[in-house]
N, C-alpha and C positions, 0 to 999 in steps of 0.2 A: 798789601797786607794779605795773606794767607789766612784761611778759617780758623787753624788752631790756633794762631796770635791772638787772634780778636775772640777767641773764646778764653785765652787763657788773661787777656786782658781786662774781659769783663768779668773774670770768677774773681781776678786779684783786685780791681777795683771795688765789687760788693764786698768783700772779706775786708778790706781795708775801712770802710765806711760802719758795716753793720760789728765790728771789734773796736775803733776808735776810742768810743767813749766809755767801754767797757772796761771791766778791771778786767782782762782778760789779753793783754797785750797784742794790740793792733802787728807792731813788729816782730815779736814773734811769730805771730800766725802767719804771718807774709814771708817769713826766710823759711820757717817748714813748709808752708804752699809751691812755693817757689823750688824749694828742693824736692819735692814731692812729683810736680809738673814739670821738671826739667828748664825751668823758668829762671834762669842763673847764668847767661851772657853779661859781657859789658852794658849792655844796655839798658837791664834787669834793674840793675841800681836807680840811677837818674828816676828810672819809670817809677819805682817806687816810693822814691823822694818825691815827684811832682804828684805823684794822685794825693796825697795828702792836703794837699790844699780844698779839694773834695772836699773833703771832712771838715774844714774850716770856714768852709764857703758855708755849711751845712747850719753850725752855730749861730752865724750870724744871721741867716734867715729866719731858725724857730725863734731866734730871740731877741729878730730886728725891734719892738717896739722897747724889748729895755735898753739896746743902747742906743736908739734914737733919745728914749726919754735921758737916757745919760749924758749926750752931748749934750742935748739944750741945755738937761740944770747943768753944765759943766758952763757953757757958756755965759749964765746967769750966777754964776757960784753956789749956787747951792749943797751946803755942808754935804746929801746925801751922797750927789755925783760926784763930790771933792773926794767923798772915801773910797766909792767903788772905785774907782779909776787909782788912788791910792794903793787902795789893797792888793788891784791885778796887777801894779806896777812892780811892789814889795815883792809877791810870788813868783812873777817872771826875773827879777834880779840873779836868783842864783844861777837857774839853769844857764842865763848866758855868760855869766863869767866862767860857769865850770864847763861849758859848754865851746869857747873861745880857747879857752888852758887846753882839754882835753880833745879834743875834737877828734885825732887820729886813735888814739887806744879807742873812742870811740866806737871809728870808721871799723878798726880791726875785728870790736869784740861783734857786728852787725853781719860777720862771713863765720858764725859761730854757732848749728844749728846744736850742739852738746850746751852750751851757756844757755838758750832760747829755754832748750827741756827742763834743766835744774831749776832755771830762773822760775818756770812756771811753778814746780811742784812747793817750792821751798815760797811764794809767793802766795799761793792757794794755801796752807798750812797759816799762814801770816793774818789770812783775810780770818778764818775759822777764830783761830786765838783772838785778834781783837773785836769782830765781831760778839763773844760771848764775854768778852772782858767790860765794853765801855755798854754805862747805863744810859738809858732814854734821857735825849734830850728838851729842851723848849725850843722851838721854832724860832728860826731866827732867818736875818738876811745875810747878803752878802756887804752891804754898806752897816751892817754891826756887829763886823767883824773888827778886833782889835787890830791895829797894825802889828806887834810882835804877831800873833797868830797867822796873820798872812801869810808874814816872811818866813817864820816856818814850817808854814806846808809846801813853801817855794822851795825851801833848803831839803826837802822832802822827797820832792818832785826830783831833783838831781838821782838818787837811784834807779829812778827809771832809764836813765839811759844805759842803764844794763838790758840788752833785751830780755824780752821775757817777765819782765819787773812788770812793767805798763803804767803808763804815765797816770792815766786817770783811777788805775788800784793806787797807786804811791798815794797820790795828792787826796783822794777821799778818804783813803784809811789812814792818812797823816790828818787829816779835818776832825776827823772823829776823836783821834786822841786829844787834840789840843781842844776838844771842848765843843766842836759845830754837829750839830741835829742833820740826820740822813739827808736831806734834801737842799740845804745849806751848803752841804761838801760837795753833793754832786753837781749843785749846780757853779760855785767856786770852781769844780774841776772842769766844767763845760767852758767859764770864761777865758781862763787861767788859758786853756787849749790854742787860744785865737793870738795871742800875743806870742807864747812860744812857741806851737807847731809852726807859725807864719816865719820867725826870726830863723828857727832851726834848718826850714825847709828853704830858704832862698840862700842862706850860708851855705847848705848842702849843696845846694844844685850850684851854686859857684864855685865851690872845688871840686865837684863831679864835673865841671861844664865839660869837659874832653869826651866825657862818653855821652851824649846829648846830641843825637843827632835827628836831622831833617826829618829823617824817615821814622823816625821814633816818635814822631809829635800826634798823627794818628792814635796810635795804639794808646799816648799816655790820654787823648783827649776823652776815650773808650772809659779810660779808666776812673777819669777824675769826672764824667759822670754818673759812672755806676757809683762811686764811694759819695758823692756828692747825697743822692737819692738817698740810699740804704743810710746814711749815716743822720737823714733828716729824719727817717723812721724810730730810729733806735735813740735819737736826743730827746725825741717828743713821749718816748716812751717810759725809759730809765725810770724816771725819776718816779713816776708812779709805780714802776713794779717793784721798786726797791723800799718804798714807804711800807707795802702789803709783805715783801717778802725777806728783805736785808739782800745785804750781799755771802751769805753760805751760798747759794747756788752755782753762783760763779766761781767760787773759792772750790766745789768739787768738781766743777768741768775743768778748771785747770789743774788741780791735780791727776785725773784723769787723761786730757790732753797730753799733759807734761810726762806721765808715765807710759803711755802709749809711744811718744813720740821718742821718748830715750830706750825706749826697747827697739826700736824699727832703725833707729839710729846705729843700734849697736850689732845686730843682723844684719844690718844690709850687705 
């Protein structure tokens, strides 16, 4: 491995991590990075498919004691763990069937840094509108969440695989309309994450397996711990700075982002 791999590995892993959980589209920021740093071989792919699990690994440590306490009452039955585990079940439903149907327009729209730009701006504009549209809510959980409402923010979730959309803008700002309090949705969109990044990303690396090679396994190991770190920063964080501030702030870095990035697009 050569210096510039392993720095271009470690910029793409934190970018991957500290965007994640953001409404701010992890994959987007990763196909303009990548286009940006020359970062776009066969290789490129797979890499960015496997750091993701970083990010997953990241969930499951800030929030080892709710799903430890999850399996036990699942184990005992306890109505609470019957629901959480219900409701991440409902949410991840759609993504995978639409997700199994479409997989290649997928694959195609992911070598699309023009789709990435629009998606951003028209996505930041989205966050703004409902932002000032939906009133304060009551504090709630994720185990008192309706089942239809689940499933809805799953059916939700399916437009993020437009890049540029972002999985956890989709799924919180779909939370919020169906009724869930700022911290309810974010954190629904932290679970929601662990069951379909996981599903997404070992589907993906199985029909990328051809570009997945030996010598690649360094570089992605660089990656998935930068994203691992930076993405346990920004889970522990979220949720408190979006209680004090909402989500407008991010709605104008991607507009910003998104207009910058289709200008540079269109110059090059």
């Amino acid at each position: 491995m050569d210096t510039s791999a392993i720095l271009q590995a470690l910029f793409l892993g934190l970018l991957e991590g500290l965007t994640e959980f953001l409404p701010v589209s992890s994959t987007g920021h990763l196909i303009l990075a990548s286009e940006l740093i020359g970062f776009t071989g066969e290789g490129s792919v797979a890499f960015k498919i496997a750091i993701q699990f970083g990010a997953i690994l990241a969930v499951l440590v800030a929030y080892r004691q709710r799903f430890t306490a999850v399996a036990f009452g699942a184990l005992r039955r306890e109505p609470a763990a019957t629901a959480f585990i219900r409701n991440i079940l409902l949410g991840f439903l759609p993504a995978m069937l639409v997700g199994l149907v479409a997989y290649s327009a997928i694959r195609a729209l992911l070598e699309s840094p023009i789709t990435v730009a629009v998606a951003l701006i028209v996505g930041g504009i989205a966050i703004l509108v409902i932002e000032r549209s939906v009133a304060p809510r009551v504090p709630g959980t994720v185990e008192d969440m309706p089942w239809k409402t689940a499933l809805g923010v799953g059916a939700v979730q399916c437009i993020a695989m437009i890049p540029g959309v972002s999985r956890s803008g989709a799924t919180i700002m779909g939370g919020l309309l169906m009724g869930l309090d700022r911290k309810t949705a974010a954190e629904f969109s932290f679970f929601l994450a662990v069951p379909t990044m996981a599903a997404a990303t070992v589907y993906a690396l199985y029909k990328e397996r051809d570009l997945l090679h030996a010598d690649d396994l360094g570089l992605i190991a660089i990656g998935f711990l930068a994203a691992f770190l930076s993405a346990l920063l920004v889970v522990r964080w979220l949720v408190g700075f979006v209680g004090r501030h909402g989500f407008a702030p991010f709605a104008w870095y991607r507009i910003l982002l998104g207009t910058c990035a289709l200008a540079w697009l269109m110059i090059r």
